[in-house]
Backbone as a printed PyTorch tensor [residue, N CA C, xyz], in Angstrom:
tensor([[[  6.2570,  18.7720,  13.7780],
         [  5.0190,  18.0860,  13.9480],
         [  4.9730,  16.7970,  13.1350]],

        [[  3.7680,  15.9990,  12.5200],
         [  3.2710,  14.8550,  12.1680],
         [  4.2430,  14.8790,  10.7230]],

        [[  3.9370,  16.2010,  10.0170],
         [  4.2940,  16.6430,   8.6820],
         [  5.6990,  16.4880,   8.7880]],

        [[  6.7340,  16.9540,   9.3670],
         [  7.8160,  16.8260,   9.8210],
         [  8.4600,  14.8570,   9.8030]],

        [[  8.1110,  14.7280,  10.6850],
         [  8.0220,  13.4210,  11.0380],
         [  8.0710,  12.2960,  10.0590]],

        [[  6.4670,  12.7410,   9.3330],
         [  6.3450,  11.6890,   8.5640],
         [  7.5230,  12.1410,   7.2740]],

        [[  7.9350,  13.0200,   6.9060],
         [  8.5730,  13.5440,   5.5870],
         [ 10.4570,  12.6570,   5.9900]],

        [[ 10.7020,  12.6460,   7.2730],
         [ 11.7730,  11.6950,   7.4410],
         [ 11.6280,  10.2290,   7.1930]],

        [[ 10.4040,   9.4490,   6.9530],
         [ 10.3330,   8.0660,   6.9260],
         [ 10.8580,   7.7540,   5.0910]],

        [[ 11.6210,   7.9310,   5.1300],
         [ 11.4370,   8.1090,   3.4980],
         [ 11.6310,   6.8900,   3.1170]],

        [[ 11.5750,   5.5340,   3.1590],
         [ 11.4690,   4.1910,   3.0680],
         [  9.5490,   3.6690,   3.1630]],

        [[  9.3460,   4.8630,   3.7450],
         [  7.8850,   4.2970,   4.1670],
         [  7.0350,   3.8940,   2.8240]],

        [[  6.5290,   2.9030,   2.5610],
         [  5.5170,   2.1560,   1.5180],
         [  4.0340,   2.2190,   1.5520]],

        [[  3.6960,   1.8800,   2.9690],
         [  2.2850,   2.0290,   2.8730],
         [  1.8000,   2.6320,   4.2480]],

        [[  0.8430,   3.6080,   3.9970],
         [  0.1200,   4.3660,   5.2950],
         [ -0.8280,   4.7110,   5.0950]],

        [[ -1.1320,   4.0280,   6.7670],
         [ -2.9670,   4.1580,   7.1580],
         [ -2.7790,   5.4840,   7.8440]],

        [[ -3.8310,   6.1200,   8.0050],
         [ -4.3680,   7.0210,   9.0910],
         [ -5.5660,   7.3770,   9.3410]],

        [[ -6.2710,   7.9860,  10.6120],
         [ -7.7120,   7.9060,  11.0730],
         [ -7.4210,   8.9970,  11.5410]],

        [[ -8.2970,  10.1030,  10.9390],
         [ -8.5470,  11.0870,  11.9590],
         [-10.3720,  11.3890,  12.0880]],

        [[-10.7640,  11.0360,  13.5490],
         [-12.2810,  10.7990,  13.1030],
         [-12.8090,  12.0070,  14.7400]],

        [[-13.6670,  12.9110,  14.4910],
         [-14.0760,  13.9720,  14.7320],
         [-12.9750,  14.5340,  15.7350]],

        [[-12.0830,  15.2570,  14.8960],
         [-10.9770,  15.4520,  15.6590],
         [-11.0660,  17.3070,  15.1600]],

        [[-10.8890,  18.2030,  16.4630],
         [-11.2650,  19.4290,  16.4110],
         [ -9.9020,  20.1390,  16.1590]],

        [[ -8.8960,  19.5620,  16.4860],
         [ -7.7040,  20.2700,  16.7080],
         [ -7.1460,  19.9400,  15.3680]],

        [[ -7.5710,  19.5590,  14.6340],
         [ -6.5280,  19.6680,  13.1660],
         [ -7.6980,  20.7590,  12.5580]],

        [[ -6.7130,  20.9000,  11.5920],
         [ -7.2720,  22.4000,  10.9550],
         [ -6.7800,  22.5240,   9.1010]],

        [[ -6.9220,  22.9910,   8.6000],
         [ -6.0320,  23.4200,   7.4140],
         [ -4.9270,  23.1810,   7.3240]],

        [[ -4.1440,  24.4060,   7.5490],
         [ -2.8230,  24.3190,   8.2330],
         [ -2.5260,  23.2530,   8.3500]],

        [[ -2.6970,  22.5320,   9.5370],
         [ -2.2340,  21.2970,   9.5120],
         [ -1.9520,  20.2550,   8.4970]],

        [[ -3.2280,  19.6660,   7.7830],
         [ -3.3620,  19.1270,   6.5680],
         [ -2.6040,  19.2860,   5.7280]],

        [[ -2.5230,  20.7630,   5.3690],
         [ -1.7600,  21.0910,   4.1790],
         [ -0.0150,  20.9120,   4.3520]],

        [[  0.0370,  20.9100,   5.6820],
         [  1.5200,  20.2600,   5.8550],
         [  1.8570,  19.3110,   5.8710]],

        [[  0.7230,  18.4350,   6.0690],
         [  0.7830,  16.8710,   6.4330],
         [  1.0070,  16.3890,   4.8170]],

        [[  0.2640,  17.2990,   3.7490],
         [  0.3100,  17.0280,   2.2470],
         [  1.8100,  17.0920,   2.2610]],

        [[  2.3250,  18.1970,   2.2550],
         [  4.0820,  18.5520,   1.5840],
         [  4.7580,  17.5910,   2.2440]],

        [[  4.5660,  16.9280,   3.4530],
         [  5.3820,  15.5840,   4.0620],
         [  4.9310,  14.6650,   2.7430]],

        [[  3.4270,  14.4840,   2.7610],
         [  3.8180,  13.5940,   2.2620],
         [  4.2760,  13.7590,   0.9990]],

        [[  4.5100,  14.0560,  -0.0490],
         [  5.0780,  15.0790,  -1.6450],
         [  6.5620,  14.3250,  -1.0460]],

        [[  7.2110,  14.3290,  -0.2020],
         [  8.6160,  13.9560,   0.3150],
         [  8.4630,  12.3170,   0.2680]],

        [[  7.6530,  11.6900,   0.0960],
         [  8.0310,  10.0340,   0.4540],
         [  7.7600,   9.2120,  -0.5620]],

        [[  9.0490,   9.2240,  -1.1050],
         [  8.9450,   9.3100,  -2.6220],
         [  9.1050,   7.5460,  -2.9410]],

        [[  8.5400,   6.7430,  -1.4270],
         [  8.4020,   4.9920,  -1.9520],
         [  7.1750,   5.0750,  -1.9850]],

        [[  6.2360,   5.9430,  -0.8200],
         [  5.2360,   5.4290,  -0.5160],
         [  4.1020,   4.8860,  -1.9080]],

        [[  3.6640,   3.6610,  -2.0750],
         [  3.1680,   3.1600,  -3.2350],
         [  1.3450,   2.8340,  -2.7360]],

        [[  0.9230,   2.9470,  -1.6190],
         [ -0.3840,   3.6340,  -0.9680],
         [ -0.7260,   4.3830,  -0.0340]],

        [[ -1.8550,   5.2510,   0.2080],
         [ -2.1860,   5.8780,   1.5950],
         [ -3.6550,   5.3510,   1.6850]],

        [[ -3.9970,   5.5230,   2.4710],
         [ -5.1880,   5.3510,   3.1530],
         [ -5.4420,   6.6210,   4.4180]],

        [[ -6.3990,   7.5640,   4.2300],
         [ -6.2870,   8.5840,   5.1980],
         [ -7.9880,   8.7720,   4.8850]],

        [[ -8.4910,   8.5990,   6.3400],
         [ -9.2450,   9.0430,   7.3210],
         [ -9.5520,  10.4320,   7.4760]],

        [[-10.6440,  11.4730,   7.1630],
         [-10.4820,  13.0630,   7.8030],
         [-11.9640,  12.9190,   7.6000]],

        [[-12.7520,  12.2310,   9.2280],
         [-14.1210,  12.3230,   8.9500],
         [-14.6030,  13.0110,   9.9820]],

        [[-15.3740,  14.2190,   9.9380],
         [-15.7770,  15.3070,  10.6350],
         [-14.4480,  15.5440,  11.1020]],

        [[-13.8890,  16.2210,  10.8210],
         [-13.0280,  16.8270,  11.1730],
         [-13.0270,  18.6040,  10.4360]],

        [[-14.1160,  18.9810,  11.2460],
         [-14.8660,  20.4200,  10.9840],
         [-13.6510,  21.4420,  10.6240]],

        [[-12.5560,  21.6000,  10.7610],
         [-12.0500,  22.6240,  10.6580],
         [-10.8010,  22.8640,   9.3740]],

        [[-11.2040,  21.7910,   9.0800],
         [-10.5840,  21.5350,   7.4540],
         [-11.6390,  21.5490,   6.8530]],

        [[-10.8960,  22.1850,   5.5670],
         [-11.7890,  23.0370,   4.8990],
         [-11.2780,  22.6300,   3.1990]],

        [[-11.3060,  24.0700,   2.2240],
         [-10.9840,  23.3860,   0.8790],
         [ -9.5390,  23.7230,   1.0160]],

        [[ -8.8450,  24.6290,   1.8960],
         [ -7.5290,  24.8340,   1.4190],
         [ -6.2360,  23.5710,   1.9470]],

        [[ -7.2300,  22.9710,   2.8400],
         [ -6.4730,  22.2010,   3.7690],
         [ -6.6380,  20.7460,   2.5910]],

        [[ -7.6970,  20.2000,   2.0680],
         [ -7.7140,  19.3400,   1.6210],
         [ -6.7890,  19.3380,  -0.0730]],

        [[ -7.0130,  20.5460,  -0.8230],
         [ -6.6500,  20.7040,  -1.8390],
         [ -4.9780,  20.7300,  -1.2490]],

        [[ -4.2140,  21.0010,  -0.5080],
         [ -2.9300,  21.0580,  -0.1750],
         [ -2.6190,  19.1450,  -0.1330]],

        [[ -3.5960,  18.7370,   0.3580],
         [ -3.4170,  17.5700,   0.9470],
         [ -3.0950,  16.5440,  -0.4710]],

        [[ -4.3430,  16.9610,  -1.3570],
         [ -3.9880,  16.2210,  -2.1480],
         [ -2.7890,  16.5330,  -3.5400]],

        [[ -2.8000,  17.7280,  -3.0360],
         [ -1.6330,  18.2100,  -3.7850],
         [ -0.0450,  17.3130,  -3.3290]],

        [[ -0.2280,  17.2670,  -2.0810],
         [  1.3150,  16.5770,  -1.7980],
         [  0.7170,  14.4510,  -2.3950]],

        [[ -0.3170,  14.4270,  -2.0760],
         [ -0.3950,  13.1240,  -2.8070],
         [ -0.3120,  13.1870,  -4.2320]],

        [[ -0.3670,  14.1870,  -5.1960],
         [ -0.4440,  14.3520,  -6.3560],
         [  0.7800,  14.2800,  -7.1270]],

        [[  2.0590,  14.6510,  -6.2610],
         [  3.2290,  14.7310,  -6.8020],
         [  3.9070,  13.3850,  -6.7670]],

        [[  3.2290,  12.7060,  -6.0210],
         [  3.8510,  11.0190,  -5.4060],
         [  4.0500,  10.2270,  -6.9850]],

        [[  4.9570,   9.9820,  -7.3620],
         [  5.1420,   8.8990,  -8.8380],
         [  4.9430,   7.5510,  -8.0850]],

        [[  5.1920,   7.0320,  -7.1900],
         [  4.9380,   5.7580,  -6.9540],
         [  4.0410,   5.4570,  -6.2830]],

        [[  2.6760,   6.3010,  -6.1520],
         [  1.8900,   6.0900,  -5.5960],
         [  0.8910,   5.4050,  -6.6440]],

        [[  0.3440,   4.0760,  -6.0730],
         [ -0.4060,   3.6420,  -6.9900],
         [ -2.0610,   2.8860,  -6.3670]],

        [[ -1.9520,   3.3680,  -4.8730],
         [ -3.1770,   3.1460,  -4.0350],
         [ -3.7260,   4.4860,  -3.8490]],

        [[ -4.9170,   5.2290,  -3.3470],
         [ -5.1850,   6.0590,  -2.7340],
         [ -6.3450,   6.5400,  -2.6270]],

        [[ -6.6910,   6.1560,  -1.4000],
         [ -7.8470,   5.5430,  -0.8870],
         [ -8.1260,   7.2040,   0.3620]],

        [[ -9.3920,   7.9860,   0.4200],
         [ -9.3490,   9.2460,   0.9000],
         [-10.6880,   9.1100,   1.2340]],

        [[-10.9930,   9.7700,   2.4170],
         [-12.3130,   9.4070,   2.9710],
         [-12.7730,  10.7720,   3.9840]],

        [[-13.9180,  11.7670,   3.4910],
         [-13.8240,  12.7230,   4.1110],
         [-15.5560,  13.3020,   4.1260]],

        [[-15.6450,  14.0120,   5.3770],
         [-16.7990,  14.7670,   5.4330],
         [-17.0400,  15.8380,   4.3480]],

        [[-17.9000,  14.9600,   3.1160],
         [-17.7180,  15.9860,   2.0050],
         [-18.6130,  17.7400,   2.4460]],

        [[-19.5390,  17.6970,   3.4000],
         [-20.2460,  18.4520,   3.4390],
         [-19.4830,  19.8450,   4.1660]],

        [[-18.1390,  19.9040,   4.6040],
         [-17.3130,  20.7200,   4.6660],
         [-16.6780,  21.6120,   3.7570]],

        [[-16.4570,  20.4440,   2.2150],
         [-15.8970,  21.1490,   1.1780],
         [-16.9460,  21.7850,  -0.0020]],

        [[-16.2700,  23.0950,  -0.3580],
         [-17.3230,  24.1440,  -1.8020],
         [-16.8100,  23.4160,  -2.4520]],

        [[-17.8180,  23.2430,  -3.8620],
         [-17.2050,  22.8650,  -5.1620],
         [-16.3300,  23.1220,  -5.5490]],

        [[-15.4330,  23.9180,  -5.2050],
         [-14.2640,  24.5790,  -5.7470],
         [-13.2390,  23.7370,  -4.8390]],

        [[-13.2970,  23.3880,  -3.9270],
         [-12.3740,  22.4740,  -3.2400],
         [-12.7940,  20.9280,  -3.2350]],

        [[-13.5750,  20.7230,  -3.7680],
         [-13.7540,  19.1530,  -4.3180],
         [-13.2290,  19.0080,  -5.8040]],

        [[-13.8640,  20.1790,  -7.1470],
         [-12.8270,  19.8340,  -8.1390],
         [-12.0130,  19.6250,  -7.7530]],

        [[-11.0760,  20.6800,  -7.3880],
         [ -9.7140,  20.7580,  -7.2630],
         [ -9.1450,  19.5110,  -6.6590]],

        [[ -9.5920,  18.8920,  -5.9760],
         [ -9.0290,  17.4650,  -5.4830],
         [ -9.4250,  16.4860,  -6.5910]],

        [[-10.2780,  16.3540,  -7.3140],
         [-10.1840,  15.7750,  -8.1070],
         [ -9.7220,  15.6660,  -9.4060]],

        [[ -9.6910,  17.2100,  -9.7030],
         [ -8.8120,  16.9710, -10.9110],
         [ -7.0220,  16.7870, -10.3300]],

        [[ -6.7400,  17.3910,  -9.4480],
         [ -5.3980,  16.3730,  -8.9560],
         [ -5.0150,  15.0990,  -9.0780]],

        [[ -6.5830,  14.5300,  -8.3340],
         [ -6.2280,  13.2900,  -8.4490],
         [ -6.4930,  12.2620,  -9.6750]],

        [[ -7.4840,  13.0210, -10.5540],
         [ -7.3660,  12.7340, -12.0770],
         [ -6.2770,  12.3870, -12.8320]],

        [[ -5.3060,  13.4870, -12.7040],
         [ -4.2150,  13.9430, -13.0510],
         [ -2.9620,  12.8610, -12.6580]],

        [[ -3.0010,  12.4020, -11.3360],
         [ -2.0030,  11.6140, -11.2780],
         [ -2.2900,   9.9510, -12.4510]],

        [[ -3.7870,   9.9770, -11.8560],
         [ -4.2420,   8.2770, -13.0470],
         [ -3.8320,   8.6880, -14.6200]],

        [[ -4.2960,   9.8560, -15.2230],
         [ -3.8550,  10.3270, -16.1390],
         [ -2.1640,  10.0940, -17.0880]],

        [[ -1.5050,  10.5620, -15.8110],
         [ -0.4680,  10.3830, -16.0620],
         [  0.7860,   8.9220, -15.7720]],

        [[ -0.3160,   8.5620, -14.7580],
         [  0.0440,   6.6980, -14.4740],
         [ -0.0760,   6.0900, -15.8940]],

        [[ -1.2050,   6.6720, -16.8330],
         [ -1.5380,   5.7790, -17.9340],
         [ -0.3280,   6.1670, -19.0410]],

        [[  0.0290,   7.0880, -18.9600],
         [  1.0560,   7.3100, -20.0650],
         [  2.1350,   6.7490, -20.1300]],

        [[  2.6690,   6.2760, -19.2050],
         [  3.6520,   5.2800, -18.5510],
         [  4.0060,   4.2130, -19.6930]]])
């Protein structure tokens, strides 16, 4: 699939994506689309789109940003989502991820 796909571009630098009330992505999905990206080890921004996209949830997003979390050369990341999908427990969790990467950008 997408996850697949994108995890071969491994030159890739910067990526957009839009996913806007789209029923057929799910968790699952997401969370694979994360571990692709965890593999693209230039990419230095993302930009990703997941607005109403009802069937992602906290496990799908927390995966998601987990594969952006591992990225060292990521130094854009720009995330845009129907918060009213995610429990508090899946919004920390994306944020202290993504805490975590600025965190550790600063120690640098």
């Amino acid at each position: 699939g997408l996850a697949q796909g994108l995890g071969a571009l491994k030159r890739l630098t910067h990526l957009a994506l839009y996913f806007q009330e789209c029923c057929n992505v799910g968790d699952a999905g997401v969370m694979g689309f994360g571990q692709g990206l965890g593999a693209l080890t230039t990419l230095a921004s993302a930009h990703l789109v997941l607005w109403k996209c009802y069937n992602v949830g906290d496990a799908g997003i927390t995966g998601l940003a987990q594969g952006l979390g591992a990225l060292k050369s990521l130094t854009i990341a720009e995330l845009l989502f129907d918060h009213k999908k995610f429990s508090a427990v899946g919004r920390d969790g994306v944020i202290g991820i993504l805490a975590n990467m600025v965190k550790n950008e600063g120690e640098h």
